[in-house]
TIRO-2110 file (N, C-alpha, C; in Angstrom, 1 decimal):
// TIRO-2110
0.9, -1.2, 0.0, N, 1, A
0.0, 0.0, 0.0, CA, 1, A
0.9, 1.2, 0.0, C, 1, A
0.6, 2.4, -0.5, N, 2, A
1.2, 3.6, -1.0, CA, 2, A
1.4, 4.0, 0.6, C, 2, A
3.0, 4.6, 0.7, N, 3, A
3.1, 4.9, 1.5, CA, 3, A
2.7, 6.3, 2.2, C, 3, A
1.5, 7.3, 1.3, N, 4, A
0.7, 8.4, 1.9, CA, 4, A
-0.4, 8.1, 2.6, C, 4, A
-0.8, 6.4, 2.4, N, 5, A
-1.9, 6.4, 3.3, CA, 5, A
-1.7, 6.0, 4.6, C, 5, A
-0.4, 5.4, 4.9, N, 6, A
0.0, 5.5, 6.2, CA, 6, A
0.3, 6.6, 6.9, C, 6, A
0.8, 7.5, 6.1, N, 7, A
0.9, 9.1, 6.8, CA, 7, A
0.2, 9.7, 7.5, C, 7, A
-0.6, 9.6, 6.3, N, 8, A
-1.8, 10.3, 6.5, CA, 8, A
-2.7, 9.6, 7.6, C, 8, A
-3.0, 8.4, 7.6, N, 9, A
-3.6, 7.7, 8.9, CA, 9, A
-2.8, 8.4, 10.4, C, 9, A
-1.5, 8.4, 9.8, N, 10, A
-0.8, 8.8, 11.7, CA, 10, A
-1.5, 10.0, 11.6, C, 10, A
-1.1, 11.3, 10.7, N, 11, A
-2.4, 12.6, 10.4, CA, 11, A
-3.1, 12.7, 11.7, C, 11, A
-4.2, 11.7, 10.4, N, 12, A
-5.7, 11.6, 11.3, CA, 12, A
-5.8, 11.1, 12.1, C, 12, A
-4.9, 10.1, 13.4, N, 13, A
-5.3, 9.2, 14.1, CA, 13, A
-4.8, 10.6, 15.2, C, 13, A
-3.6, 11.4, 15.4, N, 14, A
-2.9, 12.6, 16.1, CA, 14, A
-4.2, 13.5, 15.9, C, 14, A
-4.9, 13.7, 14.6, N, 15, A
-5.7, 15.1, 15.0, CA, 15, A
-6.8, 14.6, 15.4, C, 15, A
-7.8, 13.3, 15.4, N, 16, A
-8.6, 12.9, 16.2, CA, 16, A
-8.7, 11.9, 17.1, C, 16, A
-7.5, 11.9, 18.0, N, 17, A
-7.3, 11.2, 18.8, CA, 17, A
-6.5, 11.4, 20.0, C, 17, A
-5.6, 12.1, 19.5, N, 18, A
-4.2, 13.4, 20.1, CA, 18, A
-3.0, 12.3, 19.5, C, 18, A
-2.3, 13.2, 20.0, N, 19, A
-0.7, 13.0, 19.8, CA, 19, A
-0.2, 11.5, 20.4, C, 19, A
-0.6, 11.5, 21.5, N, 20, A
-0.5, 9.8, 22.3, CA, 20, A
-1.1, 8.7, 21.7, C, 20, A
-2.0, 8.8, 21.3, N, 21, A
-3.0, 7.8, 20.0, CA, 21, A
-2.2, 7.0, 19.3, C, 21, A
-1.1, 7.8, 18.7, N, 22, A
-0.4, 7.2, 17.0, CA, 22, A
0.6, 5.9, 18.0, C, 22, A
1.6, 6.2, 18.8, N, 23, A
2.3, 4.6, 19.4, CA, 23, A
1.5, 4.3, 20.0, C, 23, A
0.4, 4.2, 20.5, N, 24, A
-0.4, 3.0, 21.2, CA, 24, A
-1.4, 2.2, 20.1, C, 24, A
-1.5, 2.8, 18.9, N, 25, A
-1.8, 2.0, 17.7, CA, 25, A
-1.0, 1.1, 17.2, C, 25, A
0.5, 2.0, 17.0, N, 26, A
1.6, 0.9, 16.1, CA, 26, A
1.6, 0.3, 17.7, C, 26, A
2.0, 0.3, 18.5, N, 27, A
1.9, -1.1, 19.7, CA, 27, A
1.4, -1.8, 19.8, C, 27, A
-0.1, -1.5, 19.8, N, 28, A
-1.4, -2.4, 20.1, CA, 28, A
-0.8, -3.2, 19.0, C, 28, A
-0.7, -2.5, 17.7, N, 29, A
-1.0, -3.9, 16.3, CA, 29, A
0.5, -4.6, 16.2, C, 29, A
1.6, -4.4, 17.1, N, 30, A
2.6, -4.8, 16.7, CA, 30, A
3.9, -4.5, 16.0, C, 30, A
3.6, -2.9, 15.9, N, 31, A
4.6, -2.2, 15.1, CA, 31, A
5.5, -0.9, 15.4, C, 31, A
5.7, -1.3, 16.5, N, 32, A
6.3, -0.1, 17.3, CA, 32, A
7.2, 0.6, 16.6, C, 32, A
7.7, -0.1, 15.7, N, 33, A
9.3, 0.3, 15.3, CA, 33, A
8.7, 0.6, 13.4, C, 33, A
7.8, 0.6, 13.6, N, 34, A
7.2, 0.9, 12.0, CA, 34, A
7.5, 2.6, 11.8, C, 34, A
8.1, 3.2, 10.5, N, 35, A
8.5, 4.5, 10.2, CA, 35, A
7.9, 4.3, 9.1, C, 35, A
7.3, 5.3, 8.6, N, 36, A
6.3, 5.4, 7.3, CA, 36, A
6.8, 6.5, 6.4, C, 36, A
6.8, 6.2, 5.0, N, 37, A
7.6, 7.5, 4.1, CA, 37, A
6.6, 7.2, 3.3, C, 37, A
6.2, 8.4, 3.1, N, 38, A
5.4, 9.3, 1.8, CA, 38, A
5.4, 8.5, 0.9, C, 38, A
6.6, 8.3, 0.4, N, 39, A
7.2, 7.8, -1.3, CA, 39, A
7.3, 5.9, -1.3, C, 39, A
7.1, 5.5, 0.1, N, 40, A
7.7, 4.3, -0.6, CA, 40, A
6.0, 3.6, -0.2, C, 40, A
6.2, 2.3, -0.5, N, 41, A
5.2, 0.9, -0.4, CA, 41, A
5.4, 0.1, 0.9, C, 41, A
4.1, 0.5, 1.4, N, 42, A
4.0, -1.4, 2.8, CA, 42, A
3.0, -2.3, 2.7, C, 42, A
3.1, -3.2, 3.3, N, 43, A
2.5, -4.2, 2.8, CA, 43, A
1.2, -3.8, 3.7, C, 43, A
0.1, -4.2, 2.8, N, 44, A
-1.3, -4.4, 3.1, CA, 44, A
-1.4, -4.7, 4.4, C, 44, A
-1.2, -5.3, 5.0, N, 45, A
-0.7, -6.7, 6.4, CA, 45, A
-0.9, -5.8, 7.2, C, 45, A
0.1, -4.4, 7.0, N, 46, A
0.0, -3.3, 8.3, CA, 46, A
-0.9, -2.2, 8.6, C, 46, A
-1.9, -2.1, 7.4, N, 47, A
-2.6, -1.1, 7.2, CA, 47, A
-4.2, -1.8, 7.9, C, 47, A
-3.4, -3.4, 7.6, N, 48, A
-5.0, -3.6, 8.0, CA, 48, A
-4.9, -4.0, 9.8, C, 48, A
-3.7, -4.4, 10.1, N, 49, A
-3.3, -4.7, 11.5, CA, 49, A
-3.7, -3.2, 12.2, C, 49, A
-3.3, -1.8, 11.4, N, 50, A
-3.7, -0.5, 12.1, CA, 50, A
-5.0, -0.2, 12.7, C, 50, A
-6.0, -0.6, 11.4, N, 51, A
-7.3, -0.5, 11.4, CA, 51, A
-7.7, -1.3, 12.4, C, 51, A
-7.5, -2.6, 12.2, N, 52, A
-8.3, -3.0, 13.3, CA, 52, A
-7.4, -2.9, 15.3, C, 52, A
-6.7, -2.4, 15.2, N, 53, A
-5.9, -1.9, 16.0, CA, 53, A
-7.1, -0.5, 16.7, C, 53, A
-7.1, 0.3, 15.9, N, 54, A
-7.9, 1.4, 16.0, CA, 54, A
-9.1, 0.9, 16.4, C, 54, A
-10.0, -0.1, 15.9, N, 55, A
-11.5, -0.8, 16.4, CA, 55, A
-11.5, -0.6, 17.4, C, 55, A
-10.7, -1.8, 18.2, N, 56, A
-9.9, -2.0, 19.7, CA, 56, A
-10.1, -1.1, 20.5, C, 56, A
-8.7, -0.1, 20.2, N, 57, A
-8.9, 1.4, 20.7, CA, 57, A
-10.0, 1.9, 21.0, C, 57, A
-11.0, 2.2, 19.9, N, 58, A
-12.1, 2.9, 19.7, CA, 58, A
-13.2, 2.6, 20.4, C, 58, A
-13.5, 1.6, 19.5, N, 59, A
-14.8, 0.9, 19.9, CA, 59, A
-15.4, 1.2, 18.6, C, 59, A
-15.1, 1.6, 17.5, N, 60, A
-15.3, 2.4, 16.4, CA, 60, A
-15.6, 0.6, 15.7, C, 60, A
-16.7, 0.9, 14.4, N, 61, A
-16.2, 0.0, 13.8, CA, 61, A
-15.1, 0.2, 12.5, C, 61, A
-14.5, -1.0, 11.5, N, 62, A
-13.7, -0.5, 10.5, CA, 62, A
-14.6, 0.1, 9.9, C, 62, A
-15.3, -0.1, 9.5, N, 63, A
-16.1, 0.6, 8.4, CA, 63, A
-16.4, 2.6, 8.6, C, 63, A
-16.5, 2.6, 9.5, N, 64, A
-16.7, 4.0, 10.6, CA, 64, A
-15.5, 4.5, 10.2, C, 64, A
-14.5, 3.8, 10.6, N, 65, A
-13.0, 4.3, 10.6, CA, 65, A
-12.6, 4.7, 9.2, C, 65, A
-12.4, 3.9, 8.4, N, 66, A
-12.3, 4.0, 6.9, CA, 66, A
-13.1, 4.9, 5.9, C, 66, A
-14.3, 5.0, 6.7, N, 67, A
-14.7, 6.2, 6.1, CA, 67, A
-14.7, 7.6, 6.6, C, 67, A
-14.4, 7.5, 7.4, N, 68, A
-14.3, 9.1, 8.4, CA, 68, A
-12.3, 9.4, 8.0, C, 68, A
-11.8, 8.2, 7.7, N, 69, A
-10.3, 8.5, 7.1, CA, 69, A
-10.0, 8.9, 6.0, C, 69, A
-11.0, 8.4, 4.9, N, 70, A
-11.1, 8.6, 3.9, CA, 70, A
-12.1, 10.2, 3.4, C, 70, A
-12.7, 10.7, 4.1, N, 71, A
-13.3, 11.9, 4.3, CA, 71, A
-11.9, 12.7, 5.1, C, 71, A
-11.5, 12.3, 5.8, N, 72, A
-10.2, 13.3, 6.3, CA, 72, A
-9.3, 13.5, 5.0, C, 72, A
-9.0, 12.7, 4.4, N, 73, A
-7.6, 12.7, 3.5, CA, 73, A
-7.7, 13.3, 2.1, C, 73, A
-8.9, 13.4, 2.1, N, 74, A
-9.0, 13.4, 0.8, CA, 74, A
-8.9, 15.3, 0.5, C, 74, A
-8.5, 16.5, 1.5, N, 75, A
-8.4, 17.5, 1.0, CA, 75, A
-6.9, 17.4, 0.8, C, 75, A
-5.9, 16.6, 1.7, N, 76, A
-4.2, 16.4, 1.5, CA, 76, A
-4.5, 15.6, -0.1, C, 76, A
-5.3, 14.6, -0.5, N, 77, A
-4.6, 14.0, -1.7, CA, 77, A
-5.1, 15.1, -2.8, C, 77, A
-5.8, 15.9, -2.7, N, 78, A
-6.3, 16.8, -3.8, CA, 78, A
-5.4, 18.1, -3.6, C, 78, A
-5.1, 18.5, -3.1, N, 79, A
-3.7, 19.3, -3.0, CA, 79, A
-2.5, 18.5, -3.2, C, 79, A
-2.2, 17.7, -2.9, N, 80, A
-1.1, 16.6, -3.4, CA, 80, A
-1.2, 16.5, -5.0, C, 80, A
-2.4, 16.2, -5.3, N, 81, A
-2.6, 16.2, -7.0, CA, 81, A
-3.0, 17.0, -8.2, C, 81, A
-3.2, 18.3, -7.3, N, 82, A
-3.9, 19.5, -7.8, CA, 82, A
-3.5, 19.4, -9.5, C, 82, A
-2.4, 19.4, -9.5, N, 83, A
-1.5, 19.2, -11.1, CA, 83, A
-2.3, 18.1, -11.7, C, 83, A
-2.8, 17.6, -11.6, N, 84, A
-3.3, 16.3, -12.4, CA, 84, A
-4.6, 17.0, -12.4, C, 84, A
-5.2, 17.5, -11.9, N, 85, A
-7.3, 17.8, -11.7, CA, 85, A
-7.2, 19.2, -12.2, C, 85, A
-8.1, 19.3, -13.4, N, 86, A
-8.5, 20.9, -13.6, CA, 86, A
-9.3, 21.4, -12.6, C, 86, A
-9.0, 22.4, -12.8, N, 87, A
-9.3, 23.3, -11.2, CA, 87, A
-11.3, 23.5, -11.6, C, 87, A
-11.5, 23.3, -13.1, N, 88, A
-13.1, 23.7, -13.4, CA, 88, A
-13.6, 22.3, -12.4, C, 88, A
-13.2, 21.7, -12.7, N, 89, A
-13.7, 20.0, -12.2, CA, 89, A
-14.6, 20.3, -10.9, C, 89, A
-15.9, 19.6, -11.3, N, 90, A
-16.7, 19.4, -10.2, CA, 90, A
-16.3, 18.1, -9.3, C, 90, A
-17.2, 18.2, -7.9, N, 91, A
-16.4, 16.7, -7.2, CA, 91, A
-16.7, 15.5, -7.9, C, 91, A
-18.1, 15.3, -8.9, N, 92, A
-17.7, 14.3, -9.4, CA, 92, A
-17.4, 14.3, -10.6, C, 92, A
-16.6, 15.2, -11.4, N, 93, A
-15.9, 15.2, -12.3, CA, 93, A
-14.4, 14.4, -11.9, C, 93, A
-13.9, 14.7, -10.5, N, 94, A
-12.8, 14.7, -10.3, CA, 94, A
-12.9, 13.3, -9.6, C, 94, A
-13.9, 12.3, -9.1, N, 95, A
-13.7, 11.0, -9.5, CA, 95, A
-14.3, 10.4, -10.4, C, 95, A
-14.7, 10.9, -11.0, N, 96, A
-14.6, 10.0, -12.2, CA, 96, A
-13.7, 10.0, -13.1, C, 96, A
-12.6, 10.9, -13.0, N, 97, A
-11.4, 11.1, -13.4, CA, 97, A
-10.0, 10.6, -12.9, C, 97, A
-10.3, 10.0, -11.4, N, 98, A
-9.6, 9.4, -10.7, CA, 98, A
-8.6, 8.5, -10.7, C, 98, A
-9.1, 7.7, -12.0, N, 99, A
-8.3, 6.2, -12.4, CA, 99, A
-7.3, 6.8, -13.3, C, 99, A
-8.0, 7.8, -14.5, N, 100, A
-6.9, 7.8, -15.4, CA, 100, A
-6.1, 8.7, -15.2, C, 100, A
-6.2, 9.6, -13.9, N, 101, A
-5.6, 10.9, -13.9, CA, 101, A
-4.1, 10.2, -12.3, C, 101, A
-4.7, 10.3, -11.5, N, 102, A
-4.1, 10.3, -10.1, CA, 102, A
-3.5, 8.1, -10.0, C, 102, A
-4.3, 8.2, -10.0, N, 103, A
-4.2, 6.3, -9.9, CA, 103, A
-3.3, 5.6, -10.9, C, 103, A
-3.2, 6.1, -12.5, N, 104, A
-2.1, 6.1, -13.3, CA, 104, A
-0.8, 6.8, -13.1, C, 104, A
-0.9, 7.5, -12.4, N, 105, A
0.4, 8.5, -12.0, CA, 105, A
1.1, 7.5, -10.8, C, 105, A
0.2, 7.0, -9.9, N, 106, A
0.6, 6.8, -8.7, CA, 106, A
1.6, 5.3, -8.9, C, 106, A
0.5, 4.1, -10.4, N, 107, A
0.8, 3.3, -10.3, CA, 107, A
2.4, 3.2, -11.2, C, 107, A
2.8, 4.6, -12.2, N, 108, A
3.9, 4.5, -12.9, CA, 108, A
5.0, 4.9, -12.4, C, 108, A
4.5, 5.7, -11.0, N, 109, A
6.3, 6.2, -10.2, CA, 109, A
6.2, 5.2, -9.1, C, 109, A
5.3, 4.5, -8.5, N, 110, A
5.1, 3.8, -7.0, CA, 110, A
4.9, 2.5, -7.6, C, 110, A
5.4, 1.6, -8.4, N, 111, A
4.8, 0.1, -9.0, CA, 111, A
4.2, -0.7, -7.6, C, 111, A
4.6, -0.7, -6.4, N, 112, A
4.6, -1.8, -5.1, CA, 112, A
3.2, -0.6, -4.5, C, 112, A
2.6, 0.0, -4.9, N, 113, A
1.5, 1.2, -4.1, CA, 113, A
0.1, 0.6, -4.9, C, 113, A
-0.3, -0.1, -5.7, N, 114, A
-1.4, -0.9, -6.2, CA, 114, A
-2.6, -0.6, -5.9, C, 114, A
-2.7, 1.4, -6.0, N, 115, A
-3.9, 1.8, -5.6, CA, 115, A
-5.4, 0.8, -6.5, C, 115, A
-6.1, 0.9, -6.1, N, 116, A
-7.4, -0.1, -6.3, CA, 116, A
-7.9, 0.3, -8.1, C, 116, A
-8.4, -0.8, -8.7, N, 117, A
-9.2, -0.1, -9.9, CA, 117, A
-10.2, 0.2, -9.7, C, 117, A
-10.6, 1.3, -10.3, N, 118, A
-11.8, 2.1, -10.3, CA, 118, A
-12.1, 2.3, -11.9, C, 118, A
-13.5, 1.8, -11.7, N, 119, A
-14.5, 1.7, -13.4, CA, 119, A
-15.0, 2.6, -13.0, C, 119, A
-15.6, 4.2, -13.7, N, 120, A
-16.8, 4.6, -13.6, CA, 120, A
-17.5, 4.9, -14.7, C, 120, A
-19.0, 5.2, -14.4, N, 121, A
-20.0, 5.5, -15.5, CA, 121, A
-20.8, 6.4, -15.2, C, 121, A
-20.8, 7.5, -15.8, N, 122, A
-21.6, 8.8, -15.6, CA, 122, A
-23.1, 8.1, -16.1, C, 122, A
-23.7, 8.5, -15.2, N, 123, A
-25.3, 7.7, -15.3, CA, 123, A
-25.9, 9.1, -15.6, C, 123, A
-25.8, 10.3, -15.3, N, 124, A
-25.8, 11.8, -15.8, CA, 124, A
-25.1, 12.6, -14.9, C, 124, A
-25.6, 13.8, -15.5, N, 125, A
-24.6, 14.8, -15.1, CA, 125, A
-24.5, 15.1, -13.6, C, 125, A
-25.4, 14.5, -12.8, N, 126, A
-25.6, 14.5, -11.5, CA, 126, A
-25.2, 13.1, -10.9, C, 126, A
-24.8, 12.4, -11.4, N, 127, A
-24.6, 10.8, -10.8, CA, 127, A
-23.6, 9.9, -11.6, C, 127, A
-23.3, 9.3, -11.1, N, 128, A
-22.3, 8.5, -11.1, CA, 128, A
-22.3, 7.3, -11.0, C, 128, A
-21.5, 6.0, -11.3, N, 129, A
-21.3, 4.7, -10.3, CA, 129, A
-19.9, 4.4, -10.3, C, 129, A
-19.6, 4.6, -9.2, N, 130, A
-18.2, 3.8, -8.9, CA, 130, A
-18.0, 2.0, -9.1, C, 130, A
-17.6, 1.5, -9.2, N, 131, A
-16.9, 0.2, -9.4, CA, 131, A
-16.2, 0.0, -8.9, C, 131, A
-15.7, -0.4, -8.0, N, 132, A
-14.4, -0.7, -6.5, CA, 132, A
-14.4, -2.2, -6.9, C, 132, A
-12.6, -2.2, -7.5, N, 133, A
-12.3, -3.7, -6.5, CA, 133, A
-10.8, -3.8, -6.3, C, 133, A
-10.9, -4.6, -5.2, N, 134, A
-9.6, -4.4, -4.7, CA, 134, A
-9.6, -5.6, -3.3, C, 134, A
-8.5, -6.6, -3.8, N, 135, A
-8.3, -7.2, -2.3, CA, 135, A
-8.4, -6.9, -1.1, C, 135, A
-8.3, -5.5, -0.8, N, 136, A
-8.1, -5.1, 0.2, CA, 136, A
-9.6, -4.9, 1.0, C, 136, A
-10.6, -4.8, 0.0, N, 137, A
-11.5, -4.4, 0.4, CA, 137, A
-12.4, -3.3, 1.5, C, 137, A
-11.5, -2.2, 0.9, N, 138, A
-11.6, -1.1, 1.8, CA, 138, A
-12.5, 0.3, 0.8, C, 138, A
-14.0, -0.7, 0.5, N, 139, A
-14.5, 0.3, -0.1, CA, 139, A
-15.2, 1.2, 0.6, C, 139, A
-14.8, 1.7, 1.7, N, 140, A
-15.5, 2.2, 3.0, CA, 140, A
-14.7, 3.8, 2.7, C, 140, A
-13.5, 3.5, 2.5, N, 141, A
-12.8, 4.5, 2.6, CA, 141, A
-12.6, 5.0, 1.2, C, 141, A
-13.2, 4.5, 0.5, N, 142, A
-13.4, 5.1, -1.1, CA, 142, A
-14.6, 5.9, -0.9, C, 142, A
-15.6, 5.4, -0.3, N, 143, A
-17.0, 6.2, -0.1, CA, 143, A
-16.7, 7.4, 0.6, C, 143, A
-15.8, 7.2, 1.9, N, 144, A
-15.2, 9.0, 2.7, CA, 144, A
-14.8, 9.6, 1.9, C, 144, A
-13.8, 8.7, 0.5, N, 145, A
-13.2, 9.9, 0.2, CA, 145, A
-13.8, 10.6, -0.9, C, 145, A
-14.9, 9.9, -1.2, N, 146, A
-16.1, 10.6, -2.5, CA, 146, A
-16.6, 11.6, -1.6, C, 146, A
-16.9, 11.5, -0.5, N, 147, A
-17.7, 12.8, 0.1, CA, 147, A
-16.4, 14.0, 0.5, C, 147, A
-15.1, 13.0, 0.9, N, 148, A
-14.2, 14.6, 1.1, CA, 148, A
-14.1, 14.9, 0.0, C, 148, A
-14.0, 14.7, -1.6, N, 149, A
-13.6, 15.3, -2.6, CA, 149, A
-15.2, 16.5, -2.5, C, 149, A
-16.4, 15.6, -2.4, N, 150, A
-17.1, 17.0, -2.3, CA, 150, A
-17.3, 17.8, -1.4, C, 150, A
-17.4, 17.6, -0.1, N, 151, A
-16.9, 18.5, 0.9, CA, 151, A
-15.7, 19.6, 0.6, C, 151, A
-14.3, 18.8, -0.3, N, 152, A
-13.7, 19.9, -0.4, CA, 152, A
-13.6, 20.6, -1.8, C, 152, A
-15.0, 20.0, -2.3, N, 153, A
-15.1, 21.1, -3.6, CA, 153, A
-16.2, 22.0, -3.3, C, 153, A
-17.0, 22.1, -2.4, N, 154, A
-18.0, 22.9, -2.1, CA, 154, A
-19.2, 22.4, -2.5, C, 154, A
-19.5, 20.8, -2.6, N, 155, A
-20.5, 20.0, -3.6, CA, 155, A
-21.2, 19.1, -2.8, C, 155, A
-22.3, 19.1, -1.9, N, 156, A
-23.0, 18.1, -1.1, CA, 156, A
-23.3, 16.8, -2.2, C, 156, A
-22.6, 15.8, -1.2, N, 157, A
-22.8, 14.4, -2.7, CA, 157, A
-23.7, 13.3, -1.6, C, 157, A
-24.0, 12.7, -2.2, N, 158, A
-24.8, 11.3, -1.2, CA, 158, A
-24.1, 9.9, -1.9, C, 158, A
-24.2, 9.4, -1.1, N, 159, A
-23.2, 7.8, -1.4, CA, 159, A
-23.8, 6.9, -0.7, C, 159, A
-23.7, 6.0, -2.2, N, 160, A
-24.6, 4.7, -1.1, CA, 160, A
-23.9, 3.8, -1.9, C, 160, A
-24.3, 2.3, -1.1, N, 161, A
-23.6, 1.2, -1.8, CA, 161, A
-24.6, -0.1, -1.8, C, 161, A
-25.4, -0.5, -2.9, N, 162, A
-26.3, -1.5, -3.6, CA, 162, A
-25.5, -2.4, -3.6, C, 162, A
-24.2, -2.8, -4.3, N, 163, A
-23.8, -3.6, -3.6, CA, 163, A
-22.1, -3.7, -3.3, C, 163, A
-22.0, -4.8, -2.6, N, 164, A
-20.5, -5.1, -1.6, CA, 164, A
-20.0, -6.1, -1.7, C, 164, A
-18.3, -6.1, -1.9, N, 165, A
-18.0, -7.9, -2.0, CA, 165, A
-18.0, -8.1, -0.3, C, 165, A
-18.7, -7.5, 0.7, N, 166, A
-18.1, -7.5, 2.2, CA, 166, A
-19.6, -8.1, 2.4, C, 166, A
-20.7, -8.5, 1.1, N, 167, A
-21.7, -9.1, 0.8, CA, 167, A
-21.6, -9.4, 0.1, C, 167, A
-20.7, -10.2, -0.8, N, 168, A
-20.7, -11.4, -1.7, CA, 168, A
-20.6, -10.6, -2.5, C, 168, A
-20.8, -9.8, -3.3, N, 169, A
-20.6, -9.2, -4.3, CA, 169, A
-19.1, -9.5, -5.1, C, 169, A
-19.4, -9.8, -6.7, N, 170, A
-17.8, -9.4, -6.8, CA, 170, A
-16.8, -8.5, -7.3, C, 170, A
-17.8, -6.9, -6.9, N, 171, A
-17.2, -6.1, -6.6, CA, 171, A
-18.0, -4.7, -5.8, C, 171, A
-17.8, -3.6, -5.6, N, 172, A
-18.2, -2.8, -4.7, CA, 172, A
-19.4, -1.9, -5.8, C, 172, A
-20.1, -1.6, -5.8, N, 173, A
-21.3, -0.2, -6.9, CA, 173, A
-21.3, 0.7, -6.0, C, 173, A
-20.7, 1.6, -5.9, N, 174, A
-20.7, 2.7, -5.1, CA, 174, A
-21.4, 3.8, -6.1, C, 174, A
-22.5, 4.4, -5.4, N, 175, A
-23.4, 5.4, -6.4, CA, 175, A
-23.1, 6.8, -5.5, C, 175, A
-22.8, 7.7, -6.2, N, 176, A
-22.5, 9.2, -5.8, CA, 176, A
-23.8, 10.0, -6.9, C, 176, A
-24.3, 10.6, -6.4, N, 177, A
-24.9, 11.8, -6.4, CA, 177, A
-24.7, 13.4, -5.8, C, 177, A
-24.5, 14.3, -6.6, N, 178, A
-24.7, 15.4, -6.0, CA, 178, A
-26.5, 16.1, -6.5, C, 178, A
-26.1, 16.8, -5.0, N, 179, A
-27.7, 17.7, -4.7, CA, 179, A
-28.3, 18.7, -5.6, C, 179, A
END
């Protein structure tokens, strides 16, 4: 997994949790001695040991977490990618643009960062469907980050999911709408 989403998790786990939060996470899951860089790749293994590390902690469930993570992060990766997204782009202009703009970038300098594929199909000008699949199965945090992209485009969107491989599905339909 790309090593910004681990960052960014220590981020979010310090601004909504405090500063003491982030080593009693990598402890709890076993990774005290884990250092995370921006630029490189970790294995899946730790991201999911964090998460559910965080459950624990919390009381939170994953799902809860992954998407309230993925709603935090998503104004750092759009500033991060600003150069890739025309600035006219609505929020869902700018995922439905996601795969060939940001996700091809990421997978031609980062080969070991195996962000997820994403199909989508403008159903109209107001709606969307995502297509998530990914071993990892963290389409929870694809859904936060469909609403941080509209949150931080000034765009109230609604998101739902018909269906889930976390229900057999064999893959995620994530429907975005804006208002």
């Amino acid at each position: 997994m790309h090593g910004i989403v681990f960052v960014e998790l220590e981020k979010f786990v310090k601004t909504k949790l405090g500063a003491e939060a982030w080593p009693k996470l990598l402890a709890h899951a076993g990774l005290s001695q884990a250092k995370y860089k921006l630029t490189a790749a970790f294995p899946d293994e730790e991201a999911l040991k964090l998460v559910g590390s965080a459950v624990a902690l919390t009381g939170m469930t994953a799902p809860q977490i992954l998407e309230s993570f993925g709603d935090f992060i998503a104004g750092d990766l759009l500033q991060m990618y600003a150069g890739l997204l025309k600035k006219e782009w609505s929020a869902l202009d700018v995922i439905e643009n996601t795969e060939a703009t940001i996700h091809s970038v990421v997978r031609q300098k980062n080969p070991g960062a195996a962000p997820p594929a994403l199909e989508v199909k403008r159903v109209s000008p107001q709606e969307l469907v995502l297509v998530y699949r990914s071993q990892r199965k963290m389409c929870d945090l694809a859904k936060g980050l469909a609403k941080g992209v509209g949150r931080e485009r000034a765009q109230a969107l609604t998101v739902d999911e018909p269906d889930c491989m976390h229900r057999g599905a064999s893959a995620c339909r994530i429907r975005i709408r804006s208002a």
